[in-house]
SERO-4910 file (N, C-alpha, C, O; in steps of 0.05 Angstrom, whole numbers):
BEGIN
 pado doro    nc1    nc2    nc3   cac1   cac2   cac3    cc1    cc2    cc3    oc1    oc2    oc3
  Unk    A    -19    489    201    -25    461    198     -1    444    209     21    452    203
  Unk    A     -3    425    221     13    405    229     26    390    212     12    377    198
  Unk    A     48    387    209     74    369    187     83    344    201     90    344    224
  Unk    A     82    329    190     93    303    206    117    298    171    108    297    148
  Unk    A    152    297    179    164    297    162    178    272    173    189    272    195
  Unk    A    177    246    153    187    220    148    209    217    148    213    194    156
  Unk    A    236    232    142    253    225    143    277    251    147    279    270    131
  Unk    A    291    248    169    305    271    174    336    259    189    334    248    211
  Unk    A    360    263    179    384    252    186    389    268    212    409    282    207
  Unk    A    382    272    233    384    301    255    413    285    276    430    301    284
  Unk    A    416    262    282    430    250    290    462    254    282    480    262    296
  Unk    A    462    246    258    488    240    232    496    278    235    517    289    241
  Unk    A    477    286    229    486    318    235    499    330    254    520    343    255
  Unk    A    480    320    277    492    337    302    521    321    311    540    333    321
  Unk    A    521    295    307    543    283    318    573    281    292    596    289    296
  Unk    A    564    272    275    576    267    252    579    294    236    597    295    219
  Unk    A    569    307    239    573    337    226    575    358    249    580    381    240
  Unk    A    571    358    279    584    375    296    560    393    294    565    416    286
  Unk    A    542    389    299    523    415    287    499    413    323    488    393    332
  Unk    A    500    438    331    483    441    360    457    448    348    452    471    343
  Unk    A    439    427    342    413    432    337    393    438    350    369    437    342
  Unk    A    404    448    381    385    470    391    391    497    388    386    513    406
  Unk    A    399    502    371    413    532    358    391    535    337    373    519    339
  Unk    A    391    554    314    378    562    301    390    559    277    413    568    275
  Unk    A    376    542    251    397    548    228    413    573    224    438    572    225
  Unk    A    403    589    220    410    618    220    445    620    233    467    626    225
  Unk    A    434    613    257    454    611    278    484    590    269    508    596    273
  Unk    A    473    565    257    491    544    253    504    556    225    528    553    224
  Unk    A    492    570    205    505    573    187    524    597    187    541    598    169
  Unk    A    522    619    206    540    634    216    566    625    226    588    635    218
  Unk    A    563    596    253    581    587    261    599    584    240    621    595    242
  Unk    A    592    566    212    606    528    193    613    561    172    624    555    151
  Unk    A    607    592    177    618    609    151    658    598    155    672    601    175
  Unk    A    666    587    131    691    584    126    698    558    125    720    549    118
  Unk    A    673    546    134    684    506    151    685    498    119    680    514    102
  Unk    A    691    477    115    705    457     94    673    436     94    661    427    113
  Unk    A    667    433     64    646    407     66    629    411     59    619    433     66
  Unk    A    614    395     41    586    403     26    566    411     52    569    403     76
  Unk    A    543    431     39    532    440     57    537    444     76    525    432     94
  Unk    A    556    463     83    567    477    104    559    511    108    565    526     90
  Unk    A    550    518    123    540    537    121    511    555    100    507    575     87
  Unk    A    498    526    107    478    534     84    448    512     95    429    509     81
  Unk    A    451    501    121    442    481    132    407    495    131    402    518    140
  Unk    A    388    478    120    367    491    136    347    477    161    324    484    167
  Unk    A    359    460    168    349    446    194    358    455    224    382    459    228
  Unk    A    337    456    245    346    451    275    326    458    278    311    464    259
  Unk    A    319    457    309    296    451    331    286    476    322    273    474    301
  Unk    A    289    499    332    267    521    337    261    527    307    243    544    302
  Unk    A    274    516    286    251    517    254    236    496    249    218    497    233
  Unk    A    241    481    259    222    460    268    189    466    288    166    459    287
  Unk    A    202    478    302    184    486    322    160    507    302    136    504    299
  Unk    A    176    524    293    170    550    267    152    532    252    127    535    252
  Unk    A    163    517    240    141    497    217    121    485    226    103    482    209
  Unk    A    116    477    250    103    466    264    106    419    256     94    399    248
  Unk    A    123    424    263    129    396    252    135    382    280    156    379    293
  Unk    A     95    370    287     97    366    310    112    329    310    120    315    329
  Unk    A    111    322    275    126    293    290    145    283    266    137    277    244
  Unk    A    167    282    272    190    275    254    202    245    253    207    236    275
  Unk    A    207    228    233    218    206    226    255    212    229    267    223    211
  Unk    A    267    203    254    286    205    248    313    178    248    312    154    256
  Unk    A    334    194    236    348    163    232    370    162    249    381    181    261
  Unk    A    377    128    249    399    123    262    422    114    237    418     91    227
  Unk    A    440    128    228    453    119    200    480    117    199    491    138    199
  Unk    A    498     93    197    516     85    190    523     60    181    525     38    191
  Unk    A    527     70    156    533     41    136    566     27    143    584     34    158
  Unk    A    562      3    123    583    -10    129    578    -29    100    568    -51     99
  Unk    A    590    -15     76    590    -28     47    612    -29     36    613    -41     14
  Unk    A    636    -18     46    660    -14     26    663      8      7    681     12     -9
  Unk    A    648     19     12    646     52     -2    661     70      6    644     83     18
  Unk    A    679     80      8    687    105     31    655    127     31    635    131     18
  Unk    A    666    135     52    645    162     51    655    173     76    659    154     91
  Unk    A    659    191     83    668    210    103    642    210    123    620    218    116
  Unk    A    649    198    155    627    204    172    598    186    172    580    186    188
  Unk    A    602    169    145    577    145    139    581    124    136    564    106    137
  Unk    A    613    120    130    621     82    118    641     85    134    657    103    136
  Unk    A    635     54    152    650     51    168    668     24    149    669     14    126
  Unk    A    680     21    172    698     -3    150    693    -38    171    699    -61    164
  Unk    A    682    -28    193    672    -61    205    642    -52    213    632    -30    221
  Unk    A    630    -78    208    595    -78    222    601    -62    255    585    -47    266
  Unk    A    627    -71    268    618    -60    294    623    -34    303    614    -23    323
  Unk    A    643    -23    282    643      0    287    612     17    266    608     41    268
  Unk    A    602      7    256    576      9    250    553     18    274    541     38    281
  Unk    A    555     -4    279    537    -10    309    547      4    334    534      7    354
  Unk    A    571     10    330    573     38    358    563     63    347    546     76    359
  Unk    A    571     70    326    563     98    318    538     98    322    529    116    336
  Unk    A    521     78    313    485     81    306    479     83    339    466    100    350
  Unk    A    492     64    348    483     63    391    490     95    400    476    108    416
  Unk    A    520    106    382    509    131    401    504    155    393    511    176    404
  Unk    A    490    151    367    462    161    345    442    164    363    435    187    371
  Unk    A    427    135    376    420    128    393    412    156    412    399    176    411
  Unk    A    437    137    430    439    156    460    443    192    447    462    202    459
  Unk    A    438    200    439    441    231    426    412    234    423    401    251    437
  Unk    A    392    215    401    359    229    414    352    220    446    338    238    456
  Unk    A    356    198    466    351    191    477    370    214    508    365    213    532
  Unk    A    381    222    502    396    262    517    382    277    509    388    298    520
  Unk    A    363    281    493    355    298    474    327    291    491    324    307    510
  Unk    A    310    275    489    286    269    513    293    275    550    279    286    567
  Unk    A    320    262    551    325    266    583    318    293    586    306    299    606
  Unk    A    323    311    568    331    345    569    304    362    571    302    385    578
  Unk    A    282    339    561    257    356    553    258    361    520    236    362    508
  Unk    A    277    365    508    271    376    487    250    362    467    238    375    451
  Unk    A    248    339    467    240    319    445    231    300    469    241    292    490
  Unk    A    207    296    455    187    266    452    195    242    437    186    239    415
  Unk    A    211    223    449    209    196    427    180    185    421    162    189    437
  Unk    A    175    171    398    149    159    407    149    140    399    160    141    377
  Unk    A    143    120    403    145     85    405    122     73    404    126     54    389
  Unk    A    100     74    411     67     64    414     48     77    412     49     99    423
  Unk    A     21     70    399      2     86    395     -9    102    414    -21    123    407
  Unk    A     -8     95    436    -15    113    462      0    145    469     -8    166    478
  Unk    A     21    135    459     40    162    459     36    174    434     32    199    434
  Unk    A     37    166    421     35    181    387      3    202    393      2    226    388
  Unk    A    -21    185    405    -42    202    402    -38    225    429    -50    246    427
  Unk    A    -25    221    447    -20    240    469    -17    265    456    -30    286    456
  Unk    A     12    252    441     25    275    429     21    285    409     35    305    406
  Unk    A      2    278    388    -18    299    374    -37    315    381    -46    334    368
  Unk    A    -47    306    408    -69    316    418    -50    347    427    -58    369    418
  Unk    A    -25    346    446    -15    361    460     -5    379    432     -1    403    435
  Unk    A     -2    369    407     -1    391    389    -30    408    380    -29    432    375
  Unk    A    -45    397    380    -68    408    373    -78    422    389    -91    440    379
  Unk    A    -77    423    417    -86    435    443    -68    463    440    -79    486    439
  Unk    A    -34    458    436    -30    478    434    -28    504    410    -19    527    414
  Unk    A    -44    490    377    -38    493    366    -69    520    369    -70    541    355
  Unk    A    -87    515    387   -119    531    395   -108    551    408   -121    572    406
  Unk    A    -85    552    422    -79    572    445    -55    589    425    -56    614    424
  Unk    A    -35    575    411    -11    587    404      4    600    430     15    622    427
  Unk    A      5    585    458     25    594    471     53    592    473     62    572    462
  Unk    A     66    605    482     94    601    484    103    583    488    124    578    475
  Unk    A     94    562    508    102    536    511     98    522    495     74    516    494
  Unk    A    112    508    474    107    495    445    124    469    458    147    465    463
  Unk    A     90    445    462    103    421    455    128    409    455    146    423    446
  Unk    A    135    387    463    174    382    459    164    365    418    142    357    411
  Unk    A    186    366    403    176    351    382    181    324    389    195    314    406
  Unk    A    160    311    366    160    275    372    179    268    349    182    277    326
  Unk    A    194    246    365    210    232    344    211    196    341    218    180    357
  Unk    A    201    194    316    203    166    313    224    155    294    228    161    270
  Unk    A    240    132    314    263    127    303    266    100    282    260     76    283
  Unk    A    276    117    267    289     96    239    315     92    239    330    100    256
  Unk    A    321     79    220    343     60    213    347     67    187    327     61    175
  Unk    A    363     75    172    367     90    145    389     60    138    411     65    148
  Unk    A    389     39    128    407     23    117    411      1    144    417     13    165
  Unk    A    408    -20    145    406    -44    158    434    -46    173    435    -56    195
  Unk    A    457    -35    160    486    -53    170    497    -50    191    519    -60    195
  Unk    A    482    -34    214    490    -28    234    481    -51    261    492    -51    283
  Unk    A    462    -67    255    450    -88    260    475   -120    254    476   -135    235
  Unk    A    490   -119    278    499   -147    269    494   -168    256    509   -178    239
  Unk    A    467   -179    265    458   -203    255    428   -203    257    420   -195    279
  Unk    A    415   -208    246    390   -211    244    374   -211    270    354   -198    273
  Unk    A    385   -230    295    365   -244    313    378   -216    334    375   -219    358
  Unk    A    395   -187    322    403   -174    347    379   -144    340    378   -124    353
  Unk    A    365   -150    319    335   -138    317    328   -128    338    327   -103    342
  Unk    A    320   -146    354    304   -147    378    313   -128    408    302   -120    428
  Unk    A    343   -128    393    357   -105    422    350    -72    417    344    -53    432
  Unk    A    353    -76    385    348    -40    380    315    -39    380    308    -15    380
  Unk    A    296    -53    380    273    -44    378    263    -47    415    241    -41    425
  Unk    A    284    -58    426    284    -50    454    289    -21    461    282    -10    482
  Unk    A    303    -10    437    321     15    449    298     42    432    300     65    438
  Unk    A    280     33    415    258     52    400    260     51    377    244     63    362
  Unk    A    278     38    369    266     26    332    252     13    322    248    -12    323
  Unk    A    237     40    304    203     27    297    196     23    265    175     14    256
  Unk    A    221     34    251    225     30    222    248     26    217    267     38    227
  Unk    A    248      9    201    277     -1    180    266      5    156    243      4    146
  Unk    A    302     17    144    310      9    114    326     -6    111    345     -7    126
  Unk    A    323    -22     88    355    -52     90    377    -35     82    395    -34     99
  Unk    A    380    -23     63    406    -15     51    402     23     42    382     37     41
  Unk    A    427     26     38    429     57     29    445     58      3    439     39    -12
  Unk    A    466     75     -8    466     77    -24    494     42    -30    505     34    -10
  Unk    A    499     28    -55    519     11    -49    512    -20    -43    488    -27    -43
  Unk    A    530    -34    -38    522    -54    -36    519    -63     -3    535    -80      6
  Unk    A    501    -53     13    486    -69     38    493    -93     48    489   -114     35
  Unk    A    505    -93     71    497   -117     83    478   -137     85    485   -160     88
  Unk    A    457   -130     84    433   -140     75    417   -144     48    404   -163     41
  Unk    A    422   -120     36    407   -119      5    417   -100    -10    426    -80      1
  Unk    A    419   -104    -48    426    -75    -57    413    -49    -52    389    -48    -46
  Unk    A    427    -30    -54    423    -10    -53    424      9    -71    427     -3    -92
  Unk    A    421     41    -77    412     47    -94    448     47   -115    471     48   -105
  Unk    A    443     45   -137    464     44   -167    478     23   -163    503     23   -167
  Unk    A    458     -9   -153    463    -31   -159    447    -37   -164    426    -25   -162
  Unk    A    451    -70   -176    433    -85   -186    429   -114   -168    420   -134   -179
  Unk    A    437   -115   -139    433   -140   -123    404   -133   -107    391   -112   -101
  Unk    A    400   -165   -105    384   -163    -93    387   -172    -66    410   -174    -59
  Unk    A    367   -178    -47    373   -186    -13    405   -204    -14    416   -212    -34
  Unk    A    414   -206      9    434   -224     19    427   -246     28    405   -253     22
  Unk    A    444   -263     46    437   -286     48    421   -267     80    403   -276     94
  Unk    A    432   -248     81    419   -237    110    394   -236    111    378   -249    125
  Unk    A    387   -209     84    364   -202     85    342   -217     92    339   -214    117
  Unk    A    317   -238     80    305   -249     88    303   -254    122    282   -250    134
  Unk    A    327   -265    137    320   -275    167    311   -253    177    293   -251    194
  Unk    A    329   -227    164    314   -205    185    287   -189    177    271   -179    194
  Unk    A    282   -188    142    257   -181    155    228   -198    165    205   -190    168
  Unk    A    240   -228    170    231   -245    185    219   -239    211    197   -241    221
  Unk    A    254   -225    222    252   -218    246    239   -190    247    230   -184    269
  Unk    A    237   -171    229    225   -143    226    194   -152    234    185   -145    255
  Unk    A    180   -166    216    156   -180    212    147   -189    242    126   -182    254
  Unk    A    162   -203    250    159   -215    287    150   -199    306    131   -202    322
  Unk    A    172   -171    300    166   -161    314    155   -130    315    151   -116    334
  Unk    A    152   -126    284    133   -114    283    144    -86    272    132    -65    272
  Unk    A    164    -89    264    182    -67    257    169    -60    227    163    -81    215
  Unk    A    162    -34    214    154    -32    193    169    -26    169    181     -5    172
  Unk    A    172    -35    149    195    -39    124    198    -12    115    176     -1    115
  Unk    A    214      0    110    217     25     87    230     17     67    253     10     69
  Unk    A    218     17     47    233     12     10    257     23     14    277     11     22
  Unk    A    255     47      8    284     76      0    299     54      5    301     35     21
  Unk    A    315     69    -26    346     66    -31    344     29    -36    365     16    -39
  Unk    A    325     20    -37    326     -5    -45    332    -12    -76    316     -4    -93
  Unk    A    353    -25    -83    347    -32   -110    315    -40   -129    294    -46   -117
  Unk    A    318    -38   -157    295    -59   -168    294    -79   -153    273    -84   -141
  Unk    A    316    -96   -151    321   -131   -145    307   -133   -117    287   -146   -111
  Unk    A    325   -111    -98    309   -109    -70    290   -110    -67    279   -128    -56
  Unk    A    277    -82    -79    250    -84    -69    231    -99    -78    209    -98    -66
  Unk    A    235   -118   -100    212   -137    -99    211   -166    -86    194   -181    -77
  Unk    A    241   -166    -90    255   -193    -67    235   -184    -30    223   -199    -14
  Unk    A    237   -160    -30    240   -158      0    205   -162      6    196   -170     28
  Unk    A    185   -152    -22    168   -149    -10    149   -175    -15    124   -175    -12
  Unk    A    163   -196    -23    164   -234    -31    174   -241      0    168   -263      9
  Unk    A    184   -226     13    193   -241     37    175   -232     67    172   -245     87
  Unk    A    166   -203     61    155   -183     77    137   -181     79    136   -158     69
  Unk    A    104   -187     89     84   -190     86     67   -155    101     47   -142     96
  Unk    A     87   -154    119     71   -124    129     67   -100    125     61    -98    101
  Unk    A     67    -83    132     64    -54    132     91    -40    114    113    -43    124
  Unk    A     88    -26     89    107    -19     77    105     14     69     85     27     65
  Unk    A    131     22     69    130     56     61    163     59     45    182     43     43
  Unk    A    158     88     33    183     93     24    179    128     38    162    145     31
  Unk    A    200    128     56    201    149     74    219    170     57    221    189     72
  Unk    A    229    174     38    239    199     21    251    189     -2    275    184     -4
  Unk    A    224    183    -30    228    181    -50    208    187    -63    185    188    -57
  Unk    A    226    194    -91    201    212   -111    196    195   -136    197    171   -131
  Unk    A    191    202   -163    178    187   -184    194    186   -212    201    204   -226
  Unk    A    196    156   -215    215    152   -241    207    160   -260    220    162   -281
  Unk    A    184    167   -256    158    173   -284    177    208   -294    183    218   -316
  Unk    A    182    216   -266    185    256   -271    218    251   -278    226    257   -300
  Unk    A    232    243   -263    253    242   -264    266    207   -267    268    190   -249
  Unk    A    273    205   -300    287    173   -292    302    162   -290    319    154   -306
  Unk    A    300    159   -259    337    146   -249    334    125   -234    309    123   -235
  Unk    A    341    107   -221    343     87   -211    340     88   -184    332     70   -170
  Unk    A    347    118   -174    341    128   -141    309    127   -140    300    110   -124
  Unk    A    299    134   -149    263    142   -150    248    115   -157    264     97   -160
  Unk    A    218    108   -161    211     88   -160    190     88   -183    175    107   -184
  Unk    A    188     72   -199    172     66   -221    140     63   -204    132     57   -182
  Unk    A    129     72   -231     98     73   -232     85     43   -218     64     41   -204
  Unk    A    101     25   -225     97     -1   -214    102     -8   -190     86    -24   -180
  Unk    A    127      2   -171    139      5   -152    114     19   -133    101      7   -116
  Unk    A    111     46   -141     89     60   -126     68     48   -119     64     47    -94
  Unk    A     44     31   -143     23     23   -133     32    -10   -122     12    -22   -116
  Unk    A     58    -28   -118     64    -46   -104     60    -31    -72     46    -42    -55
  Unk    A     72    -10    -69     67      5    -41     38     12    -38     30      5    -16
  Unk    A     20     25    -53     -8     22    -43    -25      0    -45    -49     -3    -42
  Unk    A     -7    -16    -51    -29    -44    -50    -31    -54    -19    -50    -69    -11
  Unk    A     -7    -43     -1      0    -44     23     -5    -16     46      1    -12     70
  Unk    A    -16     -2     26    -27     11     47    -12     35     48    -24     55     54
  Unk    A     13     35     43     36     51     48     36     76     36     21     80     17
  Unk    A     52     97     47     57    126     34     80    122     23     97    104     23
  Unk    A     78    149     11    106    156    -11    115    181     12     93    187     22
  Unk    A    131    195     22    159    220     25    168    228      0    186    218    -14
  Unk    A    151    253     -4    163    275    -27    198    269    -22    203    256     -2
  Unk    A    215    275    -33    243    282    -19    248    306    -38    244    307    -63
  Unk    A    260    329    -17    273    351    -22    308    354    -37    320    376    -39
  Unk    A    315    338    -43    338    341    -51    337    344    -82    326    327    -96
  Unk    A    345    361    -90    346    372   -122    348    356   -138    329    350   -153
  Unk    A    379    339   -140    380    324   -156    357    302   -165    354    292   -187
  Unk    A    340    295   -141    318    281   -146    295    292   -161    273    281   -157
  Unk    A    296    310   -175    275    326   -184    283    344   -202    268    362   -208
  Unk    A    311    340   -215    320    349   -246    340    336   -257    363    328   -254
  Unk    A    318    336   -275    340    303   -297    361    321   -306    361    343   -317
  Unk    A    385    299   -294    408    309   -319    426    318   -288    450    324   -289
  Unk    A    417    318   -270    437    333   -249    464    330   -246    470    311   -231
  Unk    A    482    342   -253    508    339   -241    527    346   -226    539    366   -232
  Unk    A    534    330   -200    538    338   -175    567    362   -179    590    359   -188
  Unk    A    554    381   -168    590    404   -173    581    419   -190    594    440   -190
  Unk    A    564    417   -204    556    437   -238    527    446   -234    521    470   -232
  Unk    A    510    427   -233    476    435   -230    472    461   -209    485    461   -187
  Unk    A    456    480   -216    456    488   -188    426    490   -188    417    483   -210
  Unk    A    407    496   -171    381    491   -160    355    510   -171    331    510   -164
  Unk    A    368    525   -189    350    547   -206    326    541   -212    310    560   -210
  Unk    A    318    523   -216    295    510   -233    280    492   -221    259    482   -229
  Unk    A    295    486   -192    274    476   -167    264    483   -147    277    495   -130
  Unk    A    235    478   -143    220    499   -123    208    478   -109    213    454   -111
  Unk    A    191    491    -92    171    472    -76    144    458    -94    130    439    -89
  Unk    A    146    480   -118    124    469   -140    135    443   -156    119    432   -172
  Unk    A    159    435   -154    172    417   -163    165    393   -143    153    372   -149
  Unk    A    175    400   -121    160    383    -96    133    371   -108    131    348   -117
  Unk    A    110    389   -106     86    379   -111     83    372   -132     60    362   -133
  Unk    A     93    370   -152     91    357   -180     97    320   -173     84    302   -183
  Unk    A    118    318   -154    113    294   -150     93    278   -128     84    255   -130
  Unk    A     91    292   -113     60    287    -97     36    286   -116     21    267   -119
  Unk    A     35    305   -126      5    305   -151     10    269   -173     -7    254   -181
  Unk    A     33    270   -173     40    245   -193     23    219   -170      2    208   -176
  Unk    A     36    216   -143     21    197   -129     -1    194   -126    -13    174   -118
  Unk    A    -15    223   -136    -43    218   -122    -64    216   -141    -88    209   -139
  Unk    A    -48    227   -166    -61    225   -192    -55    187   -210    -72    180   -226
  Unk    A    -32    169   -204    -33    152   -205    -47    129   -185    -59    110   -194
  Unk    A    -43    135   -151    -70    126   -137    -94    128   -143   -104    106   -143
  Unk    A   -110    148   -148   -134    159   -154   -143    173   -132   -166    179   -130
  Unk    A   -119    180   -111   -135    193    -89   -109    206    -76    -87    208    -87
  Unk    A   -114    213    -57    -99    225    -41    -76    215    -22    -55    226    -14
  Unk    A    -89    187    -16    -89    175     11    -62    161     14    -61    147     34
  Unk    A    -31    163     -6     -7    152     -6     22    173    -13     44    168    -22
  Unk    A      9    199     -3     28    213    -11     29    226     25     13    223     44
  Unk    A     61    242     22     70    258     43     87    268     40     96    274     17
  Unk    A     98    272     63    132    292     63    153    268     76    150    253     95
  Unk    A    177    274     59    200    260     71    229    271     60    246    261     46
  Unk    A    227    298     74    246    320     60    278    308     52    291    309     31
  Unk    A    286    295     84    316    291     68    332    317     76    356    319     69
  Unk    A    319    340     93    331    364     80    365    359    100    368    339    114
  Unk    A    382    378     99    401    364    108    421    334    110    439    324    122
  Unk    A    404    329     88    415    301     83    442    292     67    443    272     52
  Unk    A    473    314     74    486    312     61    490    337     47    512    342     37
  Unk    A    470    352     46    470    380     32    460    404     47    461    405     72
  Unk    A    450    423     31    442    447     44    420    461     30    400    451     19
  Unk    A    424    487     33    409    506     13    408    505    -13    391    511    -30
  Unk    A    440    492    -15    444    492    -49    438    472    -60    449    467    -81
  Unk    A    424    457    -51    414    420    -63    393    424    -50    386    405    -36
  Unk    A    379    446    -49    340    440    -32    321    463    -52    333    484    -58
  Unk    A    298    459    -58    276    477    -74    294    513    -64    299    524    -42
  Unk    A    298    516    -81    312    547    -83    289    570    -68    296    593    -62
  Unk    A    265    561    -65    251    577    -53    242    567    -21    224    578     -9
  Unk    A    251    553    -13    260    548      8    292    550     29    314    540     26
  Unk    A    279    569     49    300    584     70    315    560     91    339    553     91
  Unk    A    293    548    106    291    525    127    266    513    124    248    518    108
  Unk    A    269    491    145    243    462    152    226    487    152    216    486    130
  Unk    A    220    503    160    199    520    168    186    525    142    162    521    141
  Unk    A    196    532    122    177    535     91    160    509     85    144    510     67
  Unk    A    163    489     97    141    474     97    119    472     95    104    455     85
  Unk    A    115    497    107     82    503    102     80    516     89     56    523     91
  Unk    A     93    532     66     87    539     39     76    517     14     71    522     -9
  Unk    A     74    491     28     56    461      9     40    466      9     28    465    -13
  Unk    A     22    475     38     -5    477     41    -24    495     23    -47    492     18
  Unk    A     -6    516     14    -21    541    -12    -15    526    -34    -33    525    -51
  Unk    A      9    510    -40     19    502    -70      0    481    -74     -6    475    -97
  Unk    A    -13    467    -50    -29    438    -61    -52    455    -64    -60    451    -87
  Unk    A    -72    477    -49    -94    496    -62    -91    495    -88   -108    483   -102
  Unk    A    -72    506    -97    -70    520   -117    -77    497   -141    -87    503   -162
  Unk    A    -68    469   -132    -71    451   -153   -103    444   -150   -111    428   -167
  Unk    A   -120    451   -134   -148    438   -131   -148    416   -112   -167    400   -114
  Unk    A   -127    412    -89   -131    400    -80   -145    411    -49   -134    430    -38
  Unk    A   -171    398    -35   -190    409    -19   -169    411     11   -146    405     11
  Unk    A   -184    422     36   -168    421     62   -153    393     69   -129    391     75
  Unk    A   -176    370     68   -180    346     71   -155    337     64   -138    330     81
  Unk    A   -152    336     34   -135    322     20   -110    334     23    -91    321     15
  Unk    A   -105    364     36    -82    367     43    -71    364     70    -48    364     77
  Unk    A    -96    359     85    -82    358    111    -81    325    113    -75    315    135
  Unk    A    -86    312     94    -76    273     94    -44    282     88    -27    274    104
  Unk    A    -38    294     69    -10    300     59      2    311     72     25    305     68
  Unk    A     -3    329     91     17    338    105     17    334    131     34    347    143
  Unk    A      4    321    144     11    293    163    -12    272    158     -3    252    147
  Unk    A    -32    272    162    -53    260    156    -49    219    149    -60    199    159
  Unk    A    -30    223    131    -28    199    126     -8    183    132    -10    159    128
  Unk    A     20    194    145     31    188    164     25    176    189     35    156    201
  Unk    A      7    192    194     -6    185    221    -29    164    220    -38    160    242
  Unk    A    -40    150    202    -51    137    200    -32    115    191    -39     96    206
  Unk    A    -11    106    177      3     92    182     30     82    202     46     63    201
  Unk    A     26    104    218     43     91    242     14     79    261     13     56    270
  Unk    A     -8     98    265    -29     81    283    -40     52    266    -59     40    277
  Unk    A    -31     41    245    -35     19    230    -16     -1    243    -18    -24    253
  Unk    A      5     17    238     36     -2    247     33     -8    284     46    -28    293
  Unk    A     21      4    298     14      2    318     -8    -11    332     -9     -7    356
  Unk    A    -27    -25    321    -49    -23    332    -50    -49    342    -71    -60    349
  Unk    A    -26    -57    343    -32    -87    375    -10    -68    396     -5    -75    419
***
């Protein structure tokens, strides 16, 4: 079955973490045996497990903040050194298409090409596998000078924003604050709205996300977040939060990262025993059992997002176990239908939403 995964840092990795993601995890974690740094040698992302999973279309990001936070490789200390890193975030998928390897995709015309060219080859299973599609996000706003310079990166293939990440945003709080938008926020998703750019919640504060979606009238998603209901923390989104997003149409992104899916986690001590991919679907079942349907849940792994093997469902190797959802949602009673909306299905119906002028 085909995976379409919402949110994947592949950029921040290969450049910011040194990592050749046309290599094979396998391969990369052999290299990083000895290197220094969370999730080092324990990576389960790159192209040919991708290819393996069949994850014909990936959400990926352009990410570097600029909050005052340190963080090694993510907080810059000026907006413009912000905005170079993200430009040559950028130019790294845009080498990555020159090469053949990857499909950007930008408009509905191309999005259906390139499902079709997955499905065509998915009848034959030949060797020639598709390049993957990638649609580019924006993981935290601050890389964006000023509101009205919108319009240059969605020249360059940015087709989703998030305002802020973890901290306090240039634009809006972020997650383990309590602010809401800036004096920024509003003009731009003004300018998001104009031009058509589609909002992602994540990592938005309470304050944010309801400020943002008072200012935001369009198409809304949260590309890798799970449920305050299972786990209650301030990263994840209340029962209320959720159906504010299906009132708009929007999906939820399971996210793979542990701590989001066992209360009490503490970073350095927890270790991942007690999380699986059935943990995964416990919060998918939550969306679809508080929707009444199917039609607002997906994947938005996260995997690599700062971590590795040892912060991801313990029964998961690489991206490629992905398709171990497809038996775990059976198993819950959920029909073909309703799993193949979840595991791309409804993705793809909200980017051809987000698309359809």
């Amino acid at each position: 079955m085909l995976i379409i995964d919402a949110h994947l840092d592949l950029s921040w990795n290969a450049l910011q973490g040194n990592r050749d993601l046309l290599r094979s995890a396998y391969t990369i974690r052999t290299q990083e045996v000895g290197t220094p740094g969370k999730g080092r040698a324990q990576g389960t992302v790159a192209f040919p497990d991708m290819r393996q999973g069949r994850l014909a279309v990936s959400v990926v990001t352009l990410f570097a903040r600029c909050t005052g936070r340190p963080a090694p490789h993510s907080d810059y200390a000026s907006p413009i050194q912000s905005y170079g890193v993200a430009q040559g975030q950028l130019a790294y998928y845009r080498a990555l298409e020159h090469e053949g390897h990857i499909r950007i995709i930008a408009d509905r015309a191309t999005l259906d090409s390139h499902i079709a060219d997955w499905e065509a080859w998915e009848e034959t299973e030949s060797d020639d596998t598709p390049p993957l599609g990638f649609v580019i996000s924006m993981e935290g706003a601050d890389s964006i000078l000023k509101p009205d310079q919108l319009e240059e990166w969605v020249g360059g293939g940015l087709r989703l924003l998030g305002l802020t990440h973890y901290g306090p945003g240039r634009y809006a709080g972020g997650t383990g604050t309590e602010l809401g938008l800036t004096e920024l926020g509003p003009p731009l998703l003004a300018e998001m709205e104009r031009l058509g750019v589609t909002l992602d919640l994540t990592h938005c504060s309470d304050q944010a996300f309801w400020e943002a979606l008072e200012h935001y009238e369009g198409l809304v998603l949260a590309s890798h977040n799970n449920c305050r209901a299972l786990v209650p923390h301030q990263r994840q989104f209340s029962d209320a939060q959720l159906r504010a997003i299906f009132e708009r149409d929007g999906v939820i992104g399971a996210a793979f990262d542990a701590w989001m899916m066992q209360l009490g986690w503490v970073s350095g001590q927890s270790t991942n025993e007690g999380v699986t991919l059935n943990t995964v679907v416990d919060h998918m079942d939550h969306v679809c059992q508080l929707a009444g349907n199917s039609r607002h849940a997906g994947i938005g792994t996260d995997l690599d997002g700062g971590y590795g093997r040892e912060q991801s469902p313990c029964d998961l190797d690489t991206i490629a176990d992905l398709q171990k959802l497809a038996g775990l949602l059976a198993d819950r009673g959920y029909n073909d239908e309703d799993i193949g909306a979840i595991m791309h299905g409804n993705w793809l119906r909200l980017l051809r939403q987000a698309w359809t002028d």
